[in-house]
mmJSON file of the N, C-alpha and C atoms, coordinates in Angstrom:
{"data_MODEL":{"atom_site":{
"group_PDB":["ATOM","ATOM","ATOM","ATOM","ATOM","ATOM","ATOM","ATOM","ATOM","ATOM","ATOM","ATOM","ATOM","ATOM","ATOM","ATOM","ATOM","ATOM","ATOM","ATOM","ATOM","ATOM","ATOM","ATOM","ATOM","ATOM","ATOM","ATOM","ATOM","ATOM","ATOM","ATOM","ATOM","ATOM","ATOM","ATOM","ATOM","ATOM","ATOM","ATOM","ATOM","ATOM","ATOM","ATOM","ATOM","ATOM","ATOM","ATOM","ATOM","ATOM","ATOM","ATOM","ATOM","ATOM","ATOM","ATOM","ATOM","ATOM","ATOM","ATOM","ATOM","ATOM","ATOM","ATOM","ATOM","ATOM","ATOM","ATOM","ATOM","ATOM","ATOM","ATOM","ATOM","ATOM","ATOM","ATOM","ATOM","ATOM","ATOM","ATOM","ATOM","ATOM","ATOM","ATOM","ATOM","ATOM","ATOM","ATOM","ATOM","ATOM","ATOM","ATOM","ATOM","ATOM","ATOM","ATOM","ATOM","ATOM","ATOM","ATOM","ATOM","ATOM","ATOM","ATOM","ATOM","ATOM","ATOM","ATOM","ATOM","ATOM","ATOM","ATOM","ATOM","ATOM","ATOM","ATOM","ATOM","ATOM","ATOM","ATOM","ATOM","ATOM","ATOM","ATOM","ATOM","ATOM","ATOM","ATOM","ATOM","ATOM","ATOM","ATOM","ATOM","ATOM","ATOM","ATOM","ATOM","ATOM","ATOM","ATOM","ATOM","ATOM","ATOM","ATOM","ATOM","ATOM","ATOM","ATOM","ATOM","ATOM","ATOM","ATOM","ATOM","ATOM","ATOM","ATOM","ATOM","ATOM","ATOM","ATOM","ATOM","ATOM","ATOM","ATOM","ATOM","ATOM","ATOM","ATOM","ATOM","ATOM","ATOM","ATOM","ATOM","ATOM","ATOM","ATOM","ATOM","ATOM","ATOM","ATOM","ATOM","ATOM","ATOM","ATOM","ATOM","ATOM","ATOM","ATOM","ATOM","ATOM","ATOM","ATOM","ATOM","ATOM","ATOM","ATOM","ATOM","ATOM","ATOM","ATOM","ATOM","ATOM","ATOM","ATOM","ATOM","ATOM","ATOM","ATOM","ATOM","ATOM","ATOM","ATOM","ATOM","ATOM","ATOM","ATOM","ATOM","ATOM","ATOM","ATOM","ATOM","ATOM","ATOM","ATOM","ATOM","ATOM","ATOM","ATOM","ATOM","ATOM","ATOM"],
"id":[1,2,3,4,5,6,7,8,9,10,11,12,13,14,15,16,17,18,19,20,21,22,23,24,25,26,27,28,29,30,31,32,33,34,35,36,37,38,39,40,41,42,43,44,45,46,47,48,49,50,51,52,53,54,55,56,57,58,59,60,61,62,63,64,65,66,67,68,69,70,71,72,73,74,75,76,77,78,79,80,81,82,83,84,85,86,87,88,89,90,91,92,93,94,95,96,97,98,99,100,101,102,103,104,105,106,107,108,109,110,111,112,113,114,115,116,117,118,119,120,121,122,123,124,125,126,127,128,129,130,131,132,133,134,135,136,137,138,139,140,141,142,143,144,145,146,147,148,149,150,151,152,153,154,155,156,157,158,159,160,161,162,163,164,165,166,167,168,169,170,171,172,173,174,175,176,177,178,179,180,181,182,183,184,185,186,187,188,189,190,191,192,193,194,195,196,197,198,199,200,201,202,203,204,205,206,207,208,209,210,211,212,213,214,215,216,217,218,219,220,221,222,223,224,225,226,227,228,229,230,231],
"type_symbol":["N","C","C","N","C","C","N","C","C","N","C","C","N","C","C","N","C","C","N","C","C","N","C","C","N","C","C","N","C","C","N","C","C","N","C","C","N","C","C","N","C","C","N","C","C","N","C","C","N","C","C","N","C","C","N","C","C","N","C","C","N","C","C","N","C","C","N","C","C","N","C","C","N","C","C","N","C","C","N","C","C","N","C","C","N","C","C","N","C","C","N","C","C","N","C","C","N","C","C","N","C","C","N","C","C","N","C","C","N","C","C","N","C","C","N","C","C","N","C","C","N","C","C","N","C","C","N","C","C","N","C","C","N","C","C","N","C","C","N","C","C","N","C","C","N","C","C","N","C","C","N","C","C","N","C","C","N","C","C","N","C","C","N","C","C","N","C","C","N","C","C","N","C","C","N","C","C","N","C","C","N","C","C","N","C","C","N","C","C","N","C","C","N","C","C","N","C","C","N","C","C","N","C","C","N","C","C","N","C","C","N","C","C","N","C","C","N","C","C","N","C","C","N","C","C","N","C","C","N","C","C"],
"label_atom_id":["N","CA","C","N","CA","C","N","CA","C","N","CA","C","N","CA","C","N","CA","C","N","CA","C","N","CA","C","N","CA","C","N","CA","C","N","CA","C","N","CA","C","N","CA","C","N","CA","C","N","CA","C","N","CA","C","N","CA","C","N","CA","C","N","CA","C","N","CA","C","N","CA","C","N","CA","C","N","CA","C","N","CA","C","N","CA","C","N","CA","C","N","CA","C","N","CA","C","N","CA","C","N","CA","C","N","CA","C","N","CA","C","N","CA","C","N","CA","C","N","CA","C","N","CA","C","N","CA","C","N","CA","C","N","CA","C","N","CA","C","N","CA","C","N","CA","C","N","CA","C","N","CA","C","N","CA","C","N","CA","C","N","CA","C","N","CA","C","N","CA","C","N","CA","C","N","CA","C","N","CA","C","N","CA","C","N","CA","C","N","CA","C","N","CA","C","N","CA","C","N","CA","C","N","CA","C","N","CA","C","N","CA","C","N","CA","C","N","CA","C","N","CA","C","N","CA","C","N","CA","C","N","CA","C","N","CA","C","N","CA","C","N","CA","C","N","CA","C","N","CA","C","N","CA","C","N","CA","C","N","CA","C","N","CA","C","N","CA","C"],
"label_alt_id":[null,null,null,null,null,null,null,null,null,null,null,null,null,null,null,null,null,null,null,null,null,null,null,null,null,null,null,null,null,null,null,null,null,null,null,null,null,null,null,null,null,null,null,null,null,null,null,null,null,null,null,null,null,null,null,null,null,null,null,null,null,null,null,null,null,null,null,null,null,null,null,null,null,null,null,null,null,null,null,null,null,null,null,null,null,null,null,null,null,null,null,null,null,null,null,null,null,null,null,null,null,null,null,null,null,null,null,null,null,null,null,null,null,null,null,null,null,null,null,null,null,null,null,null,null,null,null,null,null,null,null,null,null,null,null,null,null,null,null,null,null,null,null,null,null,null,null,null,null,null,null,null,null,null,null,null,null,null,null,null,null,null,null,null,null,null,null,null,null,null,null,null,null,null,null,null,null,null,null,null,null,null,null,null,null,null,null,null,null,null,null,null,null,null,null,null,null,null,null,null,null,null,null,null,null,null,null,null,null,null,null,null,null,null,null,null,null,null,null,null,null,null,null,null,null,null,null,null,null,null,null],
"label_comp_id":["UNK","UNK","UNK","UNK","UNK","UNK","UNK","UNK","UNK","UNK","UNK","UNK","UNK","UNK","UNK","UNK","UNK","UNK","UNK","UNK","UNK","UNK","UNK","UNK","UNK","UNK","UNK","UNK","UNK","UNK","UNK","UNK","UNK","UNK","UNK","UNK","UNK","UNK","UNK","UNK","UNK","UNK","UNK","UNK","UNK","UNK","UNK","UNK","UNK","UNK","UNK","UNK","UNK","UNK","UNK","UNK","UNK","UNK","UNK","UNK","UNK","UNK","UNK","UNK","UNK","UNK","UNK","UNK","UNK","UNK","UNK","UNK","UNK","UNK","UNK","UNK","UNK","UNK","UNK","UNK","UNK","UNK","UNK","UNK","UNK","UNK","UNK","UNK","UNK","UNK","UNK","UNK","UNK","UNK","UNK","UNK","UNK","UNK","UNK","UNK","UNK","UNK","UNK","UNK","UNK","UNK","UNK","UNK","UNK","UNK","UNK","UNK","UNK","UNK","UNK","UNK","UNK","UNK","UNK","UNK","UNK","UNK","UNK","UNK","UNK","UNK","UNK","UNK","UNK","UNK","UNK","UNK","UNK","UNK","UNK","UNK","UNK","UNK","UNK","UNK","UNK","UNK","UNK","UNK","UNK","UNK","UNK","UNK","UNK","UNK","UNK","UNK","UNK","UNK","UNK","UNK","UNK","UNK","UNK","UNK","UNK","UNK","UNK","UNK","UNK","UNK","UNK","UNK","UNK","UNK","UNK","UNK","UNK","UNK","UNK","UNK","UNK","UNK","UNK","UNK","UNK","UNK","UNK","UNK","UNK","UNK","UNK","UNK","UNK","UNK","UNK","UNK","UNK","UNK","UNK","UNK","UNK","UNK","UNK","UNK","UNK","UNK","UNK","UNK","UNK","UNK","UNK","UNK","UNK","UNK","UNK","UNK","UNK","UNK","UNK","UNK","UNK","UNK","UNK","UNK","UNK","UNK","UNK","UNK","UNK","UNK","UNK","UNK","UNK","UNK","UNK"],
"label_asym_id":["A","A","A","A","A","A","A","A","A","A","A","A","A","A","A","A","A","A","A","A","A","A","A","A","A","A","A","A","A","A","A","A","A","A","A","A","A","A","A","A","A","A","A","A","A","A","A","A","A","A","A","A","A","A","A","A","A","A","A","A","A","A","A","A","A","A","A","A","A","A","A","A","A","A","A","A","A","A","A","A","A","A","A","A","A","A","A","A","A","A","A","A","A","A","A","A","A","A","A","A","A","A","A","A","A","A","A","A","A","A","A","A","A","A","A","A","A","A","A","A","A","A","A","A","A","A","A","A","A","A","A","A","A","A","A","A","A","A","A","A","A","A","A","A","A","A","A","A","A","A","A","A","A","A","A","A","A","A","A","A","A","A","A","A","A","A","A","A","A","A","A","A","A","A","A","A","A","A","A","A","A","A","A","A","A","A","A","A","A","A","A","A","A","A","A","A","A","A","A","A","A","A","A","A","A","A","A","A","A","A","A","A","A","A","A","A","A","A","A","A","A","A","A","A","A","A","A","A","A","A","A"],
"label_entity_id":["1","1","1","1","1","1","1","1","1","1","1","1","1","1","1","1","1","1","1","1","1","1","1","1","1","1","1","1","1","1","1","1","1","1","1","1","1","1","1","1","1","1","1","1","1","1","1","1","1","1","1","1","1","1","1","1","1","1","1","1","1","1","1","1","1","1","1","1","1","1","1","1","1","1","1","1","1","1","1","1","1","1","1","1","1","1","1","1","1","1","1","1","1","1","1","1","1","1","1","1","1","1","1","1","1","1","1","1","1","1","1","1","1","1","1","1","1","1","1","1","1","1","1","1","1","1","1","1","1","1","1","1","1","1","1","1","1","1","1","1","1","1","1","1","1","1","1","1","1","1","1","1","1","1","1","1","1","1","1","1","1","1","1","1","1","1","1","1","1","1","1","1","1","1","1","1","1","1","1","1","1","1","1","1","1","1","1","1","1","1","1","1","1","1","1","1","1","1","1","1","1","1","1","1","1","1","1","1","1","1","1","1","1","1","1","1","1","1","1","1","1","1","1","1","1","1","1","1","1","1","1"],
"label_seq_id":[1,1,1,2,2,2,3,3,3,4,4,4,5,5,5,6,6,6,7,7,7,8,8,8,9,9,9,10,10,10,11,11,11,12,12,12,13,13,13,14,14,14,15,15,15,16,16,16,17,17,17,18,18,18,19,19,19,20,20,20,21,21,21,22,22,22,23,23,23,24,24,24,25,25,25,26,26,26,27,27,27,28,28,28,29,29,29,30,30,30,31,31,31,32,32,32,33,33,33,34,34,34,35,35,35,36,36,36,37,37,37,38,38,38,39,39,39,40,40,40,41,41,41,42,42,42,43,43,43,44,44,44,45,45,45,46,46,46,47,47,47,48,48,48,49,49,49,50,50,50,51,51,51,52,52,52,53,53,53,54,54,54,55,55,55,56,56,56,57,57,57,58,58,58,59,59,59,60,60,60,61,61,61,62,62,62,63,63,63,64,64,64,65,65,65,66,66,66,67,67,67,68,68,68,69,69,69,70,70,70,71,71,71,72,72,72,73,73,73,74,74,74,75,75,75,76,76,76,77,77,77],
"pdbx_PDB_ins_code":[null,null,null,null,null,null,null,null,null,null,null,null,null,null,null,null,null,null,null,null,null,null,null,null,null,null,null,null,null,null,null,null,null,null,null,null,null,null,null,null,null,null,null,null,null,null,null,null,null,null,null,null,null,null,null,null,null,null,null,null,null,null,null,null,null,null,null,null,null,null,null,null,null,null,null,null,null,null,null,null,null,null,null,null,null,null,null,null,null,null,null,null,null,null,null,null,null,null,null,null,null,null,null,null,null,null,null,null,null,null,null,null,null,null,null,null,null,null,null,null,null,null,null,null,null,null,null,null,null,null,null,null,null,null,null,null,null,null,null,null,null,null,null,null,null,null,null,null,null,null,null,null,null,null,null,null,null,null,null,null,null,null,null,null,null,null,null,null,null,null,null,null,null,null,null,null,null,null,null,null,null,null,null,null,null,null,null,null,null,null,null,null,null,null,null,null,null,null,null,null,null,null,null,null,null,null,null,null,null,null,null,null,null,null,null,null,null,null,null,null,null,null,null,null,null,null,null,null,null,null,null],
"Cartn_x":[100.369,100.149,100.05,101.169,101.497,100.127,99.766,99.127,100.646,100.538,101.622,101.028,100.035,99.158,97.316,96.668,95.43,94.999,93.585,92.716,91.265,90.833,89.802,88.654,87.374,86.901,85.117,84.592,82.965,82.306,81.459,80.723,81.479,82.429,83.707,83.82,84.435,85.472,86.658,87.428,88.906,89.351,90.159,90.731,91.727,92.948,93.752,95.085,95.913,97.225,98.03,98.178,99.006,100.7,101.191,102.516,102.779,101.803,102.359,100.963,100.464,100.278,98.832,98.368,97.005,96.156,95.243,94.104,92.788,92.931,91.022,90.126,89.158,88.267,87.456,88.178,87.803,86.287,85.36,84.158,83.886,84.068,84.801,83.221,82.459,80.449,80.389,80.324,80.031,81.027,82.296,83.391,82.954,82.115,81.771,80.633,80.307,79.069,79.917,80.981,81.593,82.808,82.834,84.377,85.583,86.637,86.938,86.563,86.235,86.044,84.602,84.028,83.275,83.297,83.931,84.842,85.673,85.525,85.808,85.011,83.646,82.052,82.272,82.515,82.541,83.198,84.429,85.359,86.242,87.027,87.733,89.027,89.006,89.854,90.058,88.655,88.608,89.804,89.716,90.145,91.736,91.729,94.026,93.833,94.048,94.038,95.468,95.907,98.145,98.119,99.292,99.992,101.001,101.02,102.061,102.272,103.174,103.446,102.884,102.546,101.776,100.11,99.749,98.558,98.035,96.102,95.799,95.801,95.864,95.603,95.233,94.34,94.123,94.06,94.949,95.119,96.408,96.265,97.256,96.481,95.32,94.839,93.97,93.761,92.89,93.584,93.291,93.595,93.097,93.377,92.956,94.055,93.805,94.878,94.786,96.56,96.426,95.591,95.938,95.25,93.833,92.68,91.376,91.275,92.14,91.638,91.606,92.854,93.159,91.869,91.433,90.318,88.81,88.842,87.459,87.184,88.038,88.155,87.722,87.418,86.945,88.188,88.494,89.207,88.912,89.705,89.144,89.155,89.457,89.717,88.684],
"Cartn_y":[46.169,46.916,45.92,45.649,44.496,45.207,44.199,44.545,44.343,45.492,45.457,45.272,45.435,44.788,45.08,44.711,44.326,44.118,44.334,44.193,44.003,42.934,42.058,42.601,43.24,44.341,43.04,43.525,42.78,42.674,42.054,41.683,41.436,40.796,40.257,41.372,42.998,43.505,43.505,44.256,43.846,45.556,45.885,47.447,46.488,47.357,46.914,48.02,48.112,49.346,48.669,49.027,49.31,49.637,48.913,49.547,51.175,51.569,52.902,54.002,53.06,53.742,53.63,53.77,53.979,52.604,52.84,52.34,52.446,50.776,50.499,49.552,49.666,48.736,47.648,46.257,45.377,44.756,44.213,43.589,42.2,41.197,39.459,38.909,39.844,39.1,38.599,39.4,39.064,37.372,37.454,36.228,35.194,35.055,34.183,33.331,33.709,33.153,32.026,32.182,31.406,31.05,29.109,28.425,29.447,29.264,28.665,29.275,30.575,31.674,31.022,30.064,30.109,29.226,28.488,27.752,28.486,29.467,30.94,30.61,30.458,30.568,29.405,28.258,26.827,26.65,27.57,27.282,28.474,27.969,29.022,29.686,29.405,29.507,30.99,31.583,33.492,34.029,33.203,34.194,33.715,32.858,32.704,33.015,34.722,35.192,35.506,35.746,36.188,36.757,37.78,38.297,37.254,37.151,35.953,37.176,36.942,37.551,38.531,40.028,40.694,40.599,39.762,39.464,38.711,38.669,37.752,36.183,35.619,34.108,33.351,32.095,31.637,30.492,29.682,27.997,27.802,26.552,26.257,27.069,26.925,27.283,28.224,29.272,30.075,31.513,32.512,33.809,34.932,35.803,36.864,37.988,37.725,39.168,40.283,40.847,42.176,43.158,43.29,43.856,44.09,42.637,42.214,43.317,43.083,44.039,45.326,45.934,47.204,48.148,47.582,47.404,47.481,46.619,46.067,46.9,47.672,48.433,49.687,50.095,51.757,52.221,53.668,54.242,55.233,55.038,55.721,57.02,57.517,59.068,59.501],
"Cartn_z":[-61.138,-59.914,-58.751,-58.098,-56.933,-55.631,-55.162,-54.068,-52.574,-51.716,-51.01,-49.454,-49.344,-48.285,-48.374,-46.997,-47.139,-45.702,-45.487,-44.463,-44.81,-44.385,-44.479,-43.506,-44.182,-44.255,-43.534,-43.102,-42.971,-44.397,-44.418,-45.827,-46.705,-47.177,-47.492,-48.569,-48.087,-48.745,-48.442,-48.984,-48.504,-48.987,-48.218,-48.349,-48.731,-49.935,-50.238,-50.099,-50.468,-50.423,-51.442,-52.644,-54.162,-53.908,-54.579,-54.626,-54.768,-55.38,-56.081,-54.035,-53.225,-51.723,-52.126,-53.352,-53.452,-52.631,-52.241,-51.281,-51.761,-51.971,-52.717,-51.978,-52.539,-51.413,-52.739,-52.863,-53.334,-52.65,-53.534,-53.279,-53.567,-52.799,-52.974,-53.518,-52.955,-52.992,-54.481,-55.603,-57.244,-57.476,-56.753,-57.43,-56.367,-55.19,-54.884,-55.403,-56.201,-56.848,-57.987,-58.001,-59.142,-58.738,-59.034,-58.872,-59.445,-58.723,-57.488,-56.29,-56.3,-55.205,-54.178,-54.815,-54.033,-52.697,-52.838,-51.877,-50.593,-51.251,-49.965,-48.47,-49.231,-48.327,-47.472,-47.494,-47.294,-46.176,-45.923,-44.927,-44.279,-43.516,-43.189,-44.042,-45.274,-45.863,-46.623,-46.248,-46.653,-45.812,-44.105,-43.104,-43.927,-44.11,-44.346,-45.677,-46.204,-47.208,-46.924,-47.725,-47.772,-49.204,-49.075,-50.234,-50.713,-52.185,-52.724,-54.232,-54.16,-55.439,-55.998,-55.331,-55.604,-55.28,-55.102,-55.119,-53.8,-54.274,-52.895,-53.197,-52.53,-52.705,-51.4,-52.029,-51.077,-51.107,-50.101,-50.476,-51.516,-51.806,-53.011,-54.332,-54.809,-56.062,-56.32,-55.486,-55.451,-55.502,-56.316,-56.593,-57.37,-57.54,-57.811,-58.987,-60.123,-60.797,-59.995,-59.932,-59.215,-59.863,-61.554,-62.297,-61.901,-61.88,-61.32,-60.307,-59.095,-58.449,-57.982,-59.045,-59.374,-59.685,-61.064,-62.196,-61.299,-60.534,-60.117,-58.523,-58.047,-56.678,-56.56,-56.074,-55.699,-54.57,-54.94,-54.248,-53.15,-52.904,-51.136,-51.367,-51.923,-51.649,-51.811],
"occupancy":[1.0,1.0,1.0,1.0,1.0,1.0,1.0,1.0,1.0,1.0,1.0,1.0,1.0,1.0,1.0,1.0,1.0,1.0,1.0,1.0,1.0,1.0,1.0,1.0,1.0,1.0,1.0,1.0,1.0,1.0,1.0,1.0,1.0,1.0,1.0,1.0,1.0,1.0,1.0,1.0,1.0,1.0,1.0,1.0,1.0,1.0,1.0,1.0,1.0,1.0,1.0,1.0,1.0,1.0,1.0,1.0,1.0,1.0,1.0,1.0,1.0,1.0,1.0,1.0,1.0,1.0,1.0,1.0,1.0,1.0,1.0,1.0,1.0,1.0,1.0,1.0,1.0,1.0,1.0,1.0,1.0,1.0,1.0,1.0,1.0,1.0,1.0,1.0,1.0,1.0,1.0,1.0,1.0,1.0,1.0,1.0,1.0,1.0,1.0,1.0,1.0,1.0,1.0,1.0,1.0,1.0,1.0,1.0,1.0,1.0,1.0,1.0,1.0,1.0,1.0,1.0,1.0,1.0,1.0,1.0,1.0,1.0,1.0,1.0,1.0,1.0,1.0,1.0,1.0,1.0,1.0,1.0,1.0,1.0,1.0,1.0,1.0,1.0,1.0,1.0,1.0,1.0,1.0,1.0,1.0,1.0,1.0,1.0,1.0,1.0,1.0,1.0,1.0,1.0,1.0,1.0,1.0,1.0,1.0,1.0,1.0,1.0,1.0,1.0,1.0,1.0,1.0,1.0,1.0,1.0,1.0,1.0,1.0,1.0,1.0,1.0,1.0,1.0,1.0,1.0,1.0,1.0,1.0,1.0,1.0,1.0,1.0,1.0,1.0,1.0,1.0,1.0,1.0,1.0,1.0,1.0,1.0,1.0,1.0,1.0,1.0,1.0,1.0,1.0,1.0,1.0,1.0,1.0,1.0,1.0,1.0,1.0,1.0,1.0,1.0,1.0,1.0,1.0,1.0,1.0,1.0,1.0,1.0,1.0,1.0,1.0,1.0,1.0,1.0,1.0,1.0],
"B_iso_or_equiv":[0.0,0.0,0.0,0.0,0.0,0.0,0.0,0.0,0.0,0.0,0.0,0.0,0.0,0.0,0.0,0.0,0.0,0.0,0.0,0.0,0.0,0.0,0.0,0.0,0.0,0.0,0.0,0.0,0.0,0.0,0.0,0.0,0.0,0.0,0.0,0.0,0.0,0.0,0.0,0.0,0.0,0.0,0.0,0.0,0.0,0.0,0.0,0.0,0.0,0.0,0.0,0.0,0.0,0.0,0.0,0.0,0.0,0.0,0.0,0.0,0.0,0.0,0.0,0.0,0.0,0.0,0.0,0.0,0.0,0.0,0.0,0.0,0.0,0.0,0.0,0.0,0.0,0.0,0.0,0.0,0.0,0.0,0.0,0.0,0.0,0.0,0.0,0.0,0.0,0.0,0.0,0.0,0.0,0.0,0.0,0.0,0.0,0.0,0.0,0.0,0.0,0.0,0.0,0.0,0.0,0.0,0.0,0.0,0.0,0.0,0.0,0.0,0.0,0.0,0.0,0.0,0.0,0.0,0.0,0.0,0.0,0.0,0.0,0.0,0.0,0.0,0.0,0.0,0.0,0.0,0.0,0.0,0.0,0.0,0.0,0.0,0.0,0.0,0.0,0.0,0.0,0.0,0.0,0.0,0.0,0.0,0.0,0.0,0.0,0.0,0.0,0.0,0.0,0.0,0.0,0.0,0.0,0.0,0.0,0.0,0.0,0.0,0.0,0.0,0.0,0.0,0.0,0.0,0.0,0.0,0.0,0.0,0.0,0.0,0.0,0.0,0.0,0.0,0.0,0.0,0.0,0.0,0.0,0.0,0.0,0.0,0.0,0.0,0.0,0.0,0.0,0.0,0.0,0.0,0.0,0.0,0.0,0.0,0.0,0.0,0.0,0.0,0.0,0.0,0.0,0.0,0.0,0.0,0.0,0.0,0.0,0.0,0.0,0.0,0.0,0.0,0.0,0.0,0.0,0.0,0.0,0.0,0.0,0.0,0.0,0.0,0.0,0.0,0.0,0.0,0.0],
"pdbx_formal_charge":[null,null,null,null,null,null,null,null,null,null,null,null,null,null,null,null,null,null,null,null,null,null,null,null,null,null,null,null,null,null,null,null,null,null,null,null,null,null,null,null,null,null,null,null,null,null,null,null,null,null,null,null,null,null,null,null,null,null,null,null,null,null,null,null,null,null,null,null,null,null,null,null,null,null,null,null,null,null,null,null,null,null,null,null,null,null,null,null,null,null,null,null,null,null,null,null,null,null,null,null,null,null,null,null,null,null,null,null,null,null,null,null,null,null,null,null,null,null,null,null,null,null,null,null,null,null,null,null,null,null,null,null,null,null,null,null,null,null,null,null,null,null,null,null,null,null,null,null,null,null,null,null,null,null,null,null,null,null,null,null,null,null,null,null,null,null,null,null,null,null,null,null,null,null,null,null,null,null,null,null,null,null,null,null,null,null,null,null,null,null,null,null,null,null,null,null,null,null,null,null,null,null,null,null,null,null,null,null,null,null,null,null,null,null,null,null,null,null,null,null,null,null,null,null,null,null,null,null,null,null,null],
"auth_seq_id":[1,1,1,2,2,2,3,3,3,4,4,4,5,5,5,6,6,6,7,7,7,8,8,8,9,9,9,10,10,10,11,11,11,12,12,12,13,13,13,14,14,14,15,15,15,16,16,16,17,17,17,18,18,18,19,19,19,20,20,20,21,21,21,22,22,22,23,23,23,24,24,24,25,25,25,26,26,26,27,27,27,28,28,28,29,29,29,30,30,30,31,31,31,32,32,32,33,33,33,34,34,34,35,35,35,36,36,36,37,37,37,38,38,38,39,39,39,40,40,40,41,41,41,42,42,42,43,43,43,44,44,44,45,45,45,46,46,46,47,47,47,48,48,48,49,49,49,50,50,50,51,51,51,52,52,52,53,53,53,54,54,54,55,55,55,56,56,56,57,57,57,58,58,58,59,59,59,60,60,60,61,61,61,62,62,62,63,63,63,64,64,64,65,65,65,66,66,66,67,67,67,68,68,68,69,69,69,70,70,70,71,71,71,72,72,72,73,73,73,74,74,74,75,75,75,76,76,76,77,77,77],
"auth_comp_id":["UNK","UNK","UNK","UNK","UNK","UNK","UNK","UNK","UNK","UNK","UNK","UNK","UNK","UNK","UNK","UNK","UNK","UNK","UNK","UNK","UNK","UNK","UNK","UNK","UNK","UNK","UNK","UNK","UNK","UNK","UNK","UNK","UNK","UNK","UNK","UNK","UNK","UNK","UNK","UNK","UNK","UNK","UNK","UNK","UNK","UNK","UNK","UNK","UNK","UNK","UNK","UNK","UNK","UNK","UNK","UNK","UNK","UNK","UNK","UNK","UNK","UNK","UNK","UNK","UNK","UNK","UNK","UNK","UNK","UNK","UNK","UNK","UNK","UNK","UNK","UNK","UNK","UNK","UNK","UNK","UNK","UNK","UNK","UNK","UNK","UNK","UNK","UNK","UNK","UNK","UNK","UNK","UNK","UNK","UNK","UNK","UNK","UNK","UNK","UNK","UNK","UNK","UNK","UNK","UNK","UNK","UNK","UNK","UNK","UNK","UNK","UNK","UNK","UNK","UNK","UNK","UNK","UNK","UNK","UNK","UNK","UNK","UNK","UNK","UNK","UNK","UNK","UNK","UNK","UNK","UNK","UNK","UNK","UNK","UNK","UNK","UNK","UNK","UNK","UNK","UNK","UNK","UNK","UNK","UNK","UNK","UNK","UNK","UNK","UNK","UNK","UNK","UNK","UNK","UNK","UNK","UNK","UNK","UNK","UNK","UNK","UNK","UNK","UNK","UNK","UNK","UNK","UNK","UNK","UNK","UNK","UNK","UNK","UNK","UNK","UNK","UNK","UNK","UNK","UNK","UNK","UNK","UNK","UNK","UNK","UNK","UNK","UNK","UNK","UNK","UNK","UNK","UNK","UNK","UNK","UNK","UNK","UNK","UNK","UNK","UNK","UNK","UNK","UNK","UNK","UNK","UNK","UNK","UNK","UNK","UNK","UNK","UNK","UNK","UNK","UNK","UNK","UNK","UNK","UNK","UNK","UNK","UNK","UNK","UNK","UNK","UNK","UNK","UNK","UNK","UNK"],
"auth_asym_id":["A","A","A","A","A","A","A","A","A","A","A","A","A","A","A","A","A","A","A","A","A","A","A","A","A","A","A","A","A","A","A","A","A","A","A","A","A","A","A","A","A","A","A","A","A","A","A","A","A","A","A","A","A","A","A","A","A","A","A","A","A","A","A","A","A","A","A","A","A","A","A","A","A","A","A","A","A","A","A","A","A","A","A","A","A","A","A","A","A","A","A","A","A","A","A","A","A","A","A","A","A","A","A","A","A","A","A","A","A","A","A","A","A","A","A","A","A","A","A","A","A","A","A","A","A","A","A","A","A","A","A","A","A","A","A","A","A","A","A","A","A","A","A","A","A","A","A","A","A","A","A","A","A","A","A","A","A","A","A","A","A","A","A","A","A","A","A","A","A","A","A","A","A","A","A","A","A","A","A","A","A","A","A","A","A","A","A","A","A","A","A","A","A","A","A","A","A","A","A","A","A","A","A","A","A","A","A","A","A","A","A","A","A","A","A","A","A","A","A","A","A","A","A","A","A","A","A","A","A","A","A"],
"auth_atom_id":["N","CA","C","N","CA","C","N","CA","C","N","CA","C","N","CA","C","N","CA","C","N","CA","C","N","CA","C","N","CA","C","N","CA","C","N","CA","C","N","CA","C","N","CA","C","N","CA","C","N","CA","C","N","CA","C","N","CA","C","N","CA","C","N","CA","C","N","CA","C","N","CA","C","N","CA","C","N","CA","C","N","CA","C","N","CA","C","N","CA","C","N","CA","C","N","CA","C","N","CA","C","N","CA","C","N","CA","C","N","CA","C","N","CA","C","N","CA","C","N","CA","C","N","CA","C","N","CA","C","N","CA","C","N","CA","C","N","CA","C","N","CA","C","N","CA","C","N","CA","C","N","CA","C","N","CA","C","N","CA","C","N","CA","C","N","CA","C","N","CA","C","N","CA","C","N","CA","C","N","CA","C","N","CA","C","N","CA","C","N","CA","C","N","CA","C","N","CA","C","N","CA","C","N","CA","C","N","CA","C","N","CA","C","N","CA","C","N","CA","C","N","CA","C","N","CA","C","N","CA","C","N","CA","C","N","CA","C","N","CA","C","N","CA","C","N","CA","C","N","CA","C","N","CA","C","N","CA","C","N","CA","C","N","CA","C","N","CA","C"],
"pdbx_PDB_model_num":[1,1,1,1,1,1,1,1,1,1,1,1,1,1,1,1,1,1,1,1,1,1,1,1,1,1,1,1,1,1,1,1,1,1,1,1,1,1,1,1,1,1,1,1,1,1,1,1,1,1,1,1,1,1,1,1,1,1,1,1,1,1,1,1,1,1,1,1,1,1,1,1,1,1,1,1,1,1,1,1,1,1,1,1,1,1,1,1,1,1,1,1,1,1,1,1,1,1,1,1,1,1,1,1,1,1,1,1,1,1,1,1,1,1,1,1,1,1,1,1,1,1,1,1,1,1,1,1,1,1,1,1,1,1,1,1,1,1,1,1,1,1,1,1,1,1,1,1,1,1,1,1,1,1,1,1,1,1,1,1,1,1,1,1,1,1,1,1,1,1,1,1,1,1,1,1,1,1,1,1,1,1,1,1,1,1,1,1,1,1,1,1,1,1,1,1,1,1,1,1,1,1,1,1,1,1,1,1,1,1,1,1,1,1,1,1,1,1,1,1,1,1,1,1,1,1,1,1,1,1,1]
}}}
C-alpha cells in the first residue's frame, strides 16, 4: 500500500493519502523513542520528510514500511 502523499500534522502526526485515496493519520511520538527515528528530534531533518518509493523517508537512511504505516494509522473517516 504505496503512500501517494502526506502532510505534516503538529505533535508530529502526519495525515497520509494511500494509493487505493484512503487517508490516515500516522503517530511519529512511540518511533521516536527509538534509533533511527530518533534523530528526527535532533534536527531539522523531520521537516525534509519526501515520498521515495511509496513511502516516507528521511535523509539517506531513515524510513518507514508503507505497510508500518498502513497498520499503525487511524482512519479518518
Amino acid at each position: 500500500m504505496d503512500v501517494i502523499d502526506f502532510q505534516l500534522l503538529p505533535d508530529y502526526q502526519i495525515k497520509l493519502t494511500f494509493a487505493n485515496d484512503e487517508q490516515r493519520v500516522f503517530d511519529m511520538k512511540p518511533l521516536l523513542e527509538m534509533k533511527p527515528w530518533s534523530r528526527l528530534l535532533a534536527n531539522a531533518l523531520y521537516e525534509q520528510t519526501r515520498i521515495d518509493y511509496g513511502t516516507l523517508v528521511w535523509g539517506e537512511s531513515i524510513d518507514i514500511a508503507p505497510e508500518t504505516l498502513y497498520l499503525d494509522s487511524v482512519s479518518l473517516l
